[in-house]
C-alpha positions as CSV (number, residue, x, y, z in Angstrom):
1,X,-15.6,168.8,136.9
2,X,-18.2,166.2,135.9
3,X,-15.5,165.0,133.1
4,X,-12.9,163.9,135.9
5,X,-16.0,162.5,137.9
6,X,-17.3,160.5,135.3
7,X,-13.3,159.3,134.7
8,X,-12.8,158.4,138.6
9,X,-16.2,156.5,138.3
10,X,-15.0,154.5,135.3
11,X,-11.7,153.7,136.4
12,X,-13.1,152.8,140.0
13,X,-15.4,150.6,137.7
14,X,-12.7,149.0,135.8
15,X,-10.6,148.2,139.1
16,X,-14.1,146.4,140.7
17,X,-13.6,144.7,137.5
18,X,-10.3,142.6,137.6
19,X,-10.8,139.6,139.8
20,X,-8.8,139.4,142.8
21,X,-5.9,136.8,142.8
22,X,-6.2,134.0,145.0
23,X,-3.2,133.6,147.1
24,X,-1.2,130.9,146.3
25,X,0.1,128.2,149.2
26,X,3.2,126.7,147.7
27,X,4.1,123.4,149.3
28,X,7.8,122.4,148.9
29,X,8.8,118.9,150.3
30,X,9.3,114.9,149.8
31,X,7.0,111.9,148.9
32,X,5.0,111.6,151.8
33,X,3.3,115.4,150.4
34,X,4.0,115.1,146.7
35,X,1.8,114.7,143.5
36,X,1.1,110.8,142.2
37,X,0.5,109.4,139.2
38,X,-2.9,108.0,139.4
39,X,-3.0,106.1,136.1
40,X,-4.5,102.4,136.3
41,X,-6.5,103.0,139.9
42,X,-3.4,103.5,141.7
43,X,-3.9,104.3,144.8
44,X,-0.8,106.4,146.3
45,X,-1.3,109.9,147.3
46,X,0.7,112.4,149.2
47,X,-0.9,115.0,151.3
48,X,-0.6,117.9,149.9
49,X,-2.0,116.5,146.7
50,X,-5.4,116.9,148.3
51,X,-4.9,119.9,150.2
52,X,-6.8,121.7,147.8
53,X,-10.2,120.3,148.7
54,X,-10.0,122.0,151.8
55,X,-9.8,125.6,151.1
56,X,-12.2,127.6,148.8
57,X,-10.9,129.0,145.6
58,X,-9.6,132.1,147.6
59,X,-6.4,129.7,148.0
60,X,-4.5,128.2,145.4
61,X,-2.3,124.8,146.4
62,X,0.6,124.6,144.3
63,X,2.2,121.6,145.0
64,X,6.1,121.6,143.9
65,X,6.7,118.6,147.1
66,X,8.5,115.6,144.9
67,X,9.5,112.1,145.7
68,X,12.9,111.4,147.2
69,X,14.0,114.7,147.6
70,X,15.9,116.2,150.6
71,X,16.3,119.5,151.4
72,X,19.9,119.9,149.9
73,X,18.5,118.1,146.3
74,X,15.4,120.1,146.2
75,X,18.0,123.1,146.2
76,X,20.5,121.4,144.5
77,X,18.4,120.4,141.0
78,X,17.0,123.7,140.8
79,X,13.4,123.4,142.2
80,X,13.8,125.8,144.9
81,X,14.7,128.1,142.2
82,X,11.5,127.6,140.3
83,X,9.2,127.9,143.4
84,X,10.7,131.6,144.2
85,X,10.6,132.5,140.9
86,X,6.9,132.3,141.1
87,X,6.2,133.7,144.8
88,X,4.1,136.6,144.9
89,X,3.9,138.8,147.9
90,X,1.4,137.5,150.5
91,X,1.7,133.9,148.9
92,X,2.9,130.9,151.6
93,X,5.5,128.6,151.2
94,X,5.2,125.5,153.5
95,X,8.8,123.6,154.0
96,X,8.4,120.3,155.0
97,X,11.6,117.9,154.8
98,X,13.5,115.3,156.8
99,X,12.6,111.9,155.7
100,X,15.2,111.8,152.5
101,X,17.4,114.4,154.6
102,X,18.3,111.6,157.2
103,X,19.2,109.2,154.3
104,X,23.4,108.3,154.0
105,X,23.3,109.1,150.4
106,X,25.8,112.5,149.8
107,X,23.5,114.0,146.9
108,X,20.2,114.2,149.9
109,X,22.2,113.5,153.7
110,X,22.2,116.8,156.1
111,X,22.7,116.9,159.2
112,X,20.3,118.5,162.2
113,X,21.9,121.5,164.3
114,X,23.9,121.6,161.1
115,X,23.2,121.5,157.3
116,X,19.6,120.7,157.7
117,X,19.0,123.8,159.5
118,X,21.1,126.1,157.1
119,X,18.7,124.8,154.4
120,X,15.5,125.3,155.9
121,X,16.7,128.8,157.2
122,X,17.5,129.6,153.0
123,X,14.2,128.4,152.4
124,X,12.6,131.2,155.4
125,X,15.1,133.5,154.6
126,X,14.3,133.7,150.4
127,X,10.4,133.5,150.9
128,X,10.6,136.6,153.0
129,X,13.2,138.4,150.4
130,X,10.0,137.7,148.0
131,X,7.4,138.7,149.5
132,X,6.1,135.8,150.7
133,X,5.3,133.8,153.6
134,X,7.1,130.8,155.2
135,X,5.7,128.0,156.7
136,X,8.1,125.3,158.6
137,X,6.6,122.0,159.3
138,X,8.6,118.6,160.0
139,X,8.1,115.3,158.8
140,X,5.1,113.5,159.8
141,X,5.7,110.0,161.0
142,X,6.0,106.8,159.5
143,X,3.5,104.3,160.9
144,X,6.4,102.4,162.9
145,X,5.4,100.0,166.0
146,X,8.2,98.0,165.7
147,X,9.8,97.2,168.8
148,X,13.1,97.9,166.5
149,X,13.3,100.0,164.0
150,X,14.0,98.5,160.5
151,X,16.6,99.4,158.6
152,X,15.5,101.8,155.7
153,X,18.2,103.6,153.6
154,X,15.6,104.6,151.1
155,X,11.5,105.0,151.4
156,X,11.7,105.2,147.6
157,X,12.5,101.4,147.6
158,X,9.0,100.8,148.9
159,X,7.3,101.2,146.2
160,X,8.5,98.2,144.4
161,X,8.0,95.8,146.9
162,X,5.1,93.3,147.1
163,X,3.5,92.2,150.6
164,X,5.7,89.4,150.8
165,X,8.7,91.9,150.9
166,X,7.7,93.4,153.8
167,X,9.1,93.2,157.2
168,X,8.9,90.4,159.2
169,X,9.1,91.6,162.8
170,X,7.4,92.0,166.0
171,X,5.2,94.9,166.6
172,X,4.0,96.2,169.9
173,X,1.2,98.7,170.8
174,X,3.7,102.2,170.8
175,X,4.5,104.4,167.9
176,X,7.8,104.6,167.8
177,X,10.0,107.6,166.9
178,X,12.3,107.3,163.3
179,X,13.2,111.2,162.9
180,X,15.4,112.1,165.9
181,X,16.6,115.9,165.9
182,X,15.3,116.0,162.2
183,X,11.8,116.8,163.9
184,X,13.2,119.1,166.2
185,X,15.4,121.1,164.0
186,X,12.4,122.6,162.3
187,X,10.7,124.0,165.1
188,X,14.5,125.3,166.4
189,X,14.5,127.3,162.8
190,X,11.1,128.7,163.4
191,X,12.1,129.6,167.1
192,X,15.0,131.7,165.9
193,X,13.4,133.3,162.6
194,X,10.2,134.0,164.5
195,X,8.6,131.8,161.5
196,X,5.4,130.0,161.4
197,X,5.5,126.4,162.4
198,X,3.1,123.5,162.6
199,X,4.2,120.3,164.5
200,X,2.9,117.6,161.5
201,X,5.4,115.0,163.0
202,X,2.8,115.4,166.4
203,X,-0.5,115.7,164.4
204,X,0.7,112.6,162.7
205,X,2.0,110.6,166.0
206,X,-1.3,111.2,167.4
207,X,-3.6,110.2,164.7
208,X,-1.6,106.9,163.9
209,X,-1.2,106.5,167.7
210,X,-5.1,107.2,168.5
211,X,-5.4,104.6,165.5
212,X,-3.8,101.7,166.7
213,X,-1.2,99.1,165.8
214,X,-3.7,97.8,163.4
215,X,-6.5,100.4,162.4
216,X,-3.2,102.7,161.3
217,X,-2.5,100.5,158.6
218,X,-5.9,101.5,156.3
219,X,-3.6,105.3,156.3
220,X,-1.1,103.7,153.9
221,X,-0.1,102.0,151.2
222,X,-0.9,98.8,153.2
223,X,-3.0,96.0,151.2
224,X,-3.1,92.1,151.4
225,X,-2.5,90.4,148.3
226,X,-5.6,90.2,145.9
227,X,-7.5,93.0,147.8
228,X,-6.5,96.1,145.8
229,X,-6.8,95.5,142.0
230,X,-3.8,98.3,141.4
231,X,-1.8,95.9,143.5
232,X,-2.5,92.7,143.1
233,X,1.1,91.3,145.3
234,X,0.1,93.5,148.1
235,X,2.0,95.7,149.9
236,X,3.3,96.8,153.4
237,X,4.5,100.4,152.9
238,X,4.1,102.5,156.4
239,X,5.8,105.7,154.8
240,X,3.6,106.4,152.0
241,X,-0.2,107.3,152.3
242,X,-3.3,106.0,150.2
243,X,-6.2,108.2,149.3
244,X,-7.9,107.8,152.4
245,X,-4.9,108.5,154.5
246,X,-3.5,111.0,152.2
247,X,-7.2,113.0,153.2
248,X,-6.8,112.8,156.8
249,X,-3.3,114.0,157.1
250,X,-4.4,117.0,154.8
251,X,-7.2,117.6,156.9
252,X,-5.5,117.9,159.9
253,X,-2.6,119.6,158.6
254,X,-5.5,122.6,157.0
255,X,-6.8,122.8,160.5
256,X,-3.7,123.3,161.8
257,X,-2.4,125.8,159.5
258,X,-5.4,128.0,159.8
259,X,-5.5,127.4,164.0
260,X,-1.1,129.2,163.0
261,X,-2.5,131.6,160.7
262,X,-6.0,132.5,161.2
263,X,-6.6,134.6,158.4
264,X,-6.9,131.5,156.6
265,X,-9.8,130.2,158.1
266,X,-12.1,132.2,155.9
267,X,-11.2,130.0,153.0
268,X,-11.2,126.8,155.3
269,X,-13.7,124.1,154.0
270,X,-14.2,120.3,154.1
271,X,-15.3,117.8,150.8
């Protein structure tokens, strides 16, 4: 008797011993959440490449979010693939496209109600097959107060234009939509697969919005010429965030997530 006591105690002892795995938030996305190269000062983040810093090491951020892709090429080079291959049960998996989605090239272009939804429903669907946990989010904003719109066939182009590229045209004191249904059809997936959602395109409307026309602009990659040594042109980009704005979305969007899922406010913290 005191020889399967003494082997209960030292197995209970041994499982004490092996560390508990954090659990894994997998973010799977565009530009406006991806990882940057940060070589040379440069300045660029996205926001889930700082979502880290505001959890405890209870959470691991695995940020698989790249630029340009859409839901139907993150599926269609394989990356989904990658990212389920590697969900463990209890992990999240935050979805968060649109931007690249509404572009008119055929390799990224879906369409809302349609093959946008289908997508982000495989996305919920497979997370759930492995064990894990979706999370749907839709695009957050681009900081757009233009009385019109500009034409933009590809955010990607942004990052190669100087300050004098930018766009010349009146702005006025109102955010103004650029996502349509393609910020709807997220929460309509979630709706339907009783799946977590959090309403970024809002959080973001509202921050740039309770920012201003010109106070917004310090979010992105937005710099007069000679005031930013990593761009020395300037640069108007309202899609893309800097470090500073790259922090507050992630801030936000960590509040929000753990006000949808409150188990995770235990490993909520701030820098």
């Amino acid at each position: 008797m005191k020889k399967i006591l003494a082997i209960v105690a030292a197995l209970l002892l041994l499982t004490s011993a092996v560390p508990e795995k954090p659990t894994t938030i997998f973010v799977i996305g565009d530009s406006t959440a991806a990882n940057k190269d940060t070589t040379g000062g440069k300045q660029e983040r996205g926001w889930a490449m700082v979502l880290q810093e505001y959890f405890d090491n209870h959470i691991t951020v695995d940020n698989h979010a790249v630029n340009g892709r859409s839901s139907k090429s993150f599926i269609d080079e394989g990356r989904w693939d990658k990212v389920l291959a590697k969900i463990k049960p209890g992990d999240y998996v935050i979805i968060q496209f649109g931007h690249n989605d509404e572009k008119p090239k055929a390799d990224r272009h879906t369409d809302p109600g349609s093959t946008f939804d289908y997508n982000l429903a495989k996305f919920v669907r497979e997370t759930r097959e492995h064990g894990g946990i979706p999370v749907l989010m839709n695009a957050v904003v681009r900081r757009n107060f233009f009385v019109k719109a500009p034409e933009n066939d590809d955010d990607e182009k942004l990052r190669t234009q100087t300050f004098q590229d930018g766009v010349k045209m009146v702005e006025g004191d109102s955010l103004i939509d650029t996502h349509g249904l393609y910020r709807v059809a997220p929460r309509d997936v979630a709706r339907r697969m009783n799946c977590h959602f959090v309403d970024a395109n809002q959080i973001t409307h509202d921050l740039e919005q309770g920012l201003g026309r010109e106070a917004s602009k310090k979010l992105h990659m937005w710099f007069l010429p000679g005031t930013e040594p990593s761009e020395p042109k300037g640069k108007q980009d309202n899609t893309h965030y800097n470090i500073y704005g790259a922090h507050q979305v992630a801030r936000l969007l960590a509040d929000a997530l753990c006000q949808e899922i409150p188990v995770l406010k235990a490993y909520r913290k701030d820098k």
